[in-house]
C-alpha positions as CSV (number, residue, x, y, z in Angstrom):
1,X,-91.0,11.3,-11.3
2,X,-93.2,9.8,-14.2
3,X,-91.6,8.0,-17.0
4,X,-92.5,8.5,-20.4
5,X,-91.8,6.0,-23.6
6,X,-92.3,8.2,-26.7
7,X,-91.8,8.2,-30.5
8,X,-89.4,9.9,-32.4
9,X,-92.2,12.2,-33.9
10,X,-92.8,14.0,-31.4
11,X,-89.7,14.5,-29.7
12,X,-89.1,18.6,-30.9
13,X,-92.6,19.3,-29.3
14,X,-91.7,17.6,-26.2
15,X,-88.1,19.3,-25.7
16,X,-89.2,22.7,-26.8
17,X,-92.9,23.5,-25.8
18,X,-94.1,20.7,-23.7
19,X,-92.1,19.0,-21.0
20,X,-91.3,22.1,-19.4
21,X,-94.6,23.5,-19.4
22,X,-95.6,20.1,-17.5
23,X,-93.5,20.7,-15.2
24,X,-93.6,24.2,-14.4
25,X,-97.4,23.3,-14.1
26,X,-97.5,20.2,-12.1
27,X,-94.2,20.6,-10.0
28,X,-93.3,17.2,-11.5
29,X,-90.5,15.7,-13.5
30,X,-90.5,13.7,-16.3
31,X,-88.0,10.8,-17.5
32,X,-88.2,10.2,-20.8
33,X,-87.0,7.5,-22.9
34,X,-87.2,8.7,-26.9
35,X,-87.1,5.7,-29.4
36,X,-88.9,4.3,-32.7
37,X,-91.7,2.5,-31.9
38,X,-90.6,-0.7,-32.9
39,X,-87.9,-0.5,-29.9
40,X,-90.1,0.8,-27.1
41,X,-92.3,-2.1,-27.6
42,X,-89.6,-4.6,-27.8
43,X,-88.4,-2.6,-24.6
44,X,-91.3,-2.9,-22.8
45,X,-91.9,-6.8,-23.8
46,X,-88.5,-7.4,-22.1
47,X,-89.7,-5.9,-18.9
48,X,-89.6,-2.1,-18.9
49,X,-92.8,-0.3,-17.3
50,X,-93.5,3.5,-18.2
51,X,-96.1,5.3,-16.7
52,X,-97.3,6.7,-20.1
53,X,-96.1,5.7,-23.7
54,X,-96.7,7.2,-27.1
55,X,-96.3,5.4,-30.0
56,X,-97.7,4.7,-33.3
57,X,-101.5,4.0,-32.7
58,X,-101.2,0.3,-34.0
59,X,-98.8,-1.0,-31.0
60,X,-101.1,-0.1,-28.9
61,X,-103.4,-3.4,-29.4
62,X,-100.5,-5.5,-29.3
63,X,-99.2,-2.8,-25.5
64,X,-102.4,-3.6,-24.4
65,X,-103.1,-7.8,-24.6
66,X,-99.9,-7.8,-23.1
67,X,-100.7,-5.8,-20.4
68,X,-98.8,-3.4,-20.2
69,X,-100.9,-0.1,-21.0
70,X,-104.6,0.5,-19.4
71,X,-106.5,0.7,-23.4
72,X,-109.5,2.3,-22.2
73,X,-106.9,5.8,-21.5
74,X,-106.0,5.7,-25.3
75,X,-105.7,9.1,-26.8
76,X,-105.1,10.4,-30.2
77,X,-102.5,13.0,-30.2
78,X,-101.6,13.8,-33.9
79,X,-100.6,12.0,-37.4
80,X,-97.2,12.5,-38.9
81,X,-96.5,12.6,-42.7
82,X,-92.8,11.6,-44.2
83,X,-91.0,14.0,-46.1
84,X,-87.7,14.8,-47.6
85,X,-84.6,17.2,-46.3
86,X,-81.3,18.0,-47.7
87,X,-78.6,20.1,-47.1
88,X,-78.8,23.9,-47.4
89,X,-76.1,24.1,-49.7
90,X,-77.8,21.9,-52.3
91,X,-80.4,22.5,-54.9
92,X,-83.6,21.2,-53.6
93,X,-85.0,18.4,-56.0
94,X,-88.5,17.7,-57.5
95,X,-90.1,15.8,-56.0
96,X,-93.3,17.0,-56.2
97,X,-95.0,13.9,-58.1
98,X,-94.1,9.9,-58.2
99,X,-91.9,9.9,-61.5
100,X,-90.2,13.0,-60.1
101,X,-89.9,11.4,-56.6
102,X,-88.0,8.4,-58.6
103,X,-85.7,10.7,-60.4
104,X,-84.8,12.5,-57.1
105,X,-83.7,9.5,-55.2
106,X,-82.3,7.4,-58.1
107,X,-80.3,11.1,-58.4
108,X,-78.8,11.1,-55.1
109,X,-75.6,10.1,-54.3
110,X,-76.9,8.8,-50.7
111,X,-80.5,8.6,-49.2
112,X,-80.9,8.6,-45.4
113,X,-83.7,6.2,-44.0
114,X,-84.1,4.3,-41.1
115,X,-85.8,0.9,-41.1
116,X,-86.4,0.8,-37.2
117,X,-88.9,3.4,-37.6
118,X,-92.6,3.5,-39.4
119,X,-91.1,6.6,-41.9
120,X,-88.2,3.8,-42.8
121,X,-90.7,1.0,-43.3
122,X,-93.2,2.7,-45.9
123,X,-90.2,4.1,-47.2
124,X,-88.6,0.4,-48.0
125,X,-91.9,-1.1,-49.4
126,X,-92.7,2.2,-51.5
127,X,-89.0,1.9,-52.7
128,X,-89.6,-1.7,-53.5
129,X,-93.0,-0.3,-55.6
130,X,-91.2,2.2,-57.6
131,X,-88.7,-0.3,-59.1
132,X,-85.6,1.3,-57.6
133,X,-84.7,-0.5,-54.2
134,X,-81.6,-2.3,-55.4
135,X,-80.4,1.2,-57.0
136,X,-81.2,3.5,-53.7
137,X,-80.1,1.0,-51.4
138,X,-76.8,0.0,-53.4
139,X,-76.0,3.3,-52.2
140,X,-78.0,4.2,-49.6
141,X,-77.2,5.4,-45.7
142,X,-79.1,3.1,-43.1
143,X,-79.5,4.4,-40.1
144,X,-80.4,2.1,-37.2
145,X,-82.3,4.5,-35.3
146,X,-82.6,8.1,-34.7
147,X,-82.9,11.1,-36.7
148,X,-82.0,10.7,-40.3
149,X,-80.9,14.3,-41.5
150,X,-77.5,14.0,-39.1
151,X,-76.6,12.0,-42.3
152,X,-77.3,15.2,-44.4
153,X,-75.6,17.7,-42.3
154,X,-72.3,14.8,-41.7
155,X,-72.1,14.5,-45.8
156,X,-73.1,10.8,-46.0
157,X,-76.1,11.5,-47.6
158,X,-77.6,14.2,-49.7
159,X,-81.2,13.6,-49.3
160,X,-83.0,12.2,-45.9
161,X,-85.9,10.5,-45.4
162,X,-88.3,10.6,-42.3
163,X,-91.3,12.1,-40.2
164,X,-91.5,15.8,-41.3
165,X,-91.1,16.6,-37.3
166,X,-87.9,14.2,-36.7
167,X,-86.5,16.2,-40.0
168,X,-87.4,19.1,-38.2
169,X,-85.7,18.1,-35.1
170,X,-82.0,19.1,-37.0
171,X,-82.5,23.0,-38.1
172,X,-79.2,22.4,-40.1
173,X,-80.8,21.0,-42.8
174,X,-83.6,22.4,-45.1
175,X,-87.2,20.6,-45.2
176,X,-87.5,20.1,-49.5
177,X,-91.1,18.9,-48.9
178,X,-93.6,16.2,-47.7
179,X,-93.5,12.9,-50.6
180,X,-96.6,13.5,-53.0
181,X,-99.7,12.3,-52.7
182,X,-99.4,9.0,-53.8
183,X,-96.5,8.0,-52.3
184,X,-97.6,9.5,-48.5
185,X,-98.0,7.7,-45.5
186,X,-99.7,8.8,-42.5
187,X,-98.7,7.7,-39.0
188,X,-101.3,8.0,-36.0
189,X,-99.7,8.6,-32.7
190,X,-101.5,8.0,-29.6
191,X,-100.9,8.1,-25.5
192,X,-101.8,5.6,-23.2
193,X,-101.0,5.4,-19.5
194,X,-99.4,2.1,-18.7
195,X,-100.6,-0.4,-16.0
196,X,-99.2,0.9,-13.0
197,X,-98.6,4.3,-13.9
198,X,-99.2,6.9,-10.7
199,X,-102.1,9.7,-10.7
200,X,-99.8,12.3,-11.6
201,X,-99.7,10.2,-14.8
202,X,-102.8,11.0,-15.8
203,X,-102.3,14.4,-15.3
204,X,-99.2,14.2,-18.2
205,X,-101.6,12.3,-20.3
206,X,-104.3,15.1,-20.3
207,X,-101.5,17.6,-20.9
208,X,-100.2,15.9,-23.7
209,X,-103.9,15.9,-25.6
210,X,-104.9,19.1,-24.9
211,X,-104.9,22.5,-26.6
212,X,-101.2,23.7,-25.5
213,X,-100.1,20.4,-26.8
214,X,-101.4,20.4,-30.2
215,X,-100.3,23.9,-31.1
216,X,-96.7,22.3,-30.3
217,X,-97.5,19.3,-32.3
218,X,-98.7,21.8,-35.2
219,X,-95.2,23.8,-35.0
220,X,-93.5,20.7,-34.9
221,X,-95.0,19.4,-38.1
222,X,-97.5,17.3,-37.1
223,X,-101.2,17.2,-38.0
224,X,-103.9,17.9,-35.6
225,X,-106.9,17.6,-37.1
């Protein structure tokens, strides 16, 4: 049994394409703990140990001084961009440029984000930039953690914020786009193996960067090149 930490991002690659190929392919099972990033390292710095973690790229340093991941087995897996969903039933908004972006959420009766996560982060500060985080948040539906677009398909909200491949994750709702240009924000997601992570480990980390993996990552929603 190896035990996996990984972000939110790609969890619909892992459950649809990748864990079970592993595993038809190694004979070996994998335990895996899905979370925002923030949590698994607060998880691990109260004393948990998974053989592999991914996470955003810039935990990593922070993994790694505390010993708990080997840094020289760092791998780049794939970048995730934020976008927008809504509910199939409603008319998709505009928001294909910043003063459009503004209209749409100041629009909304509800925005889903969650501020655990690195989507939910750039999404308060670029909220804060635009001049309109006391109007969306007067309103707004914070989720602690998890995928934001339940909130769409339950009726709190009518618009959800997050990774394009967590928005994914519910086919319920309808992708309305990434955010524009100037209002993006790119997460890098790596793998590392952690300190006393078995050689069957290693294998999972070589799965998880290889070819196979980053077609899944691609239908997911992530970026691979």
């Amino acid at each position: 049994m190896i035990t996996l930490f990984s972000a939110l991002s790609v969890k619909k690659a892992l459950d649809d394409v990748l864990l079970h190929a592993f595993t038809k392919k190694y004979a070996v099972d994998v335990e895996v703990t899905f979370d925002p990033t923030t949590i698994l390292v607060r998880k691990i710095g109260e004393g948990a140990k998974p053989d592999v973690v991914i996470a955003v790229s810039g935990a990593f340093t922070e993994l790694a001084t505390a010993g708990a991941v080997s840094p020289d087995s760092r791998v780049v897996l794939a970048r995730s961009g934020i976008g927008i969903a809504t509910a199939p039933e409603l008319d998709s908004p505009d928001i294909g440029t910043v003063d459009a972006l503004r209209t749409a959420l100041t629009s909304a009766r509800s925005v889903a984000y969650s501020r655990s996560g690195a989507s939910g982060i750039h999404f308060a500060r670029l909220i804060e930039d635009l001049g309109i985080a006391d109007e969306v948040n007067a309103r707004a539906t914070v989720v602690e953690k998890g995928f934001t677009a339940l909130a769409v398909t339950d009726g709190r909200a009518d618009l959800a914020v997050q990774q394009i491949s967590e928005l994914k994750f519910v086919p319920q709702v309808r992708i309305v786009g990434p955010l524009p240009d100037c209002a993006q924000h790119y997460s890098e997601l790596s793998a590392a193996l952690g300190r006393a992570a078995p050689p069957e480990a290693a294998d999972l980390l070589r799965f998880l960067s290889g070819p196979e993996a980053k077609a899944a990552y691609r239908d997911a929603g992530l970026v691979t090149d």
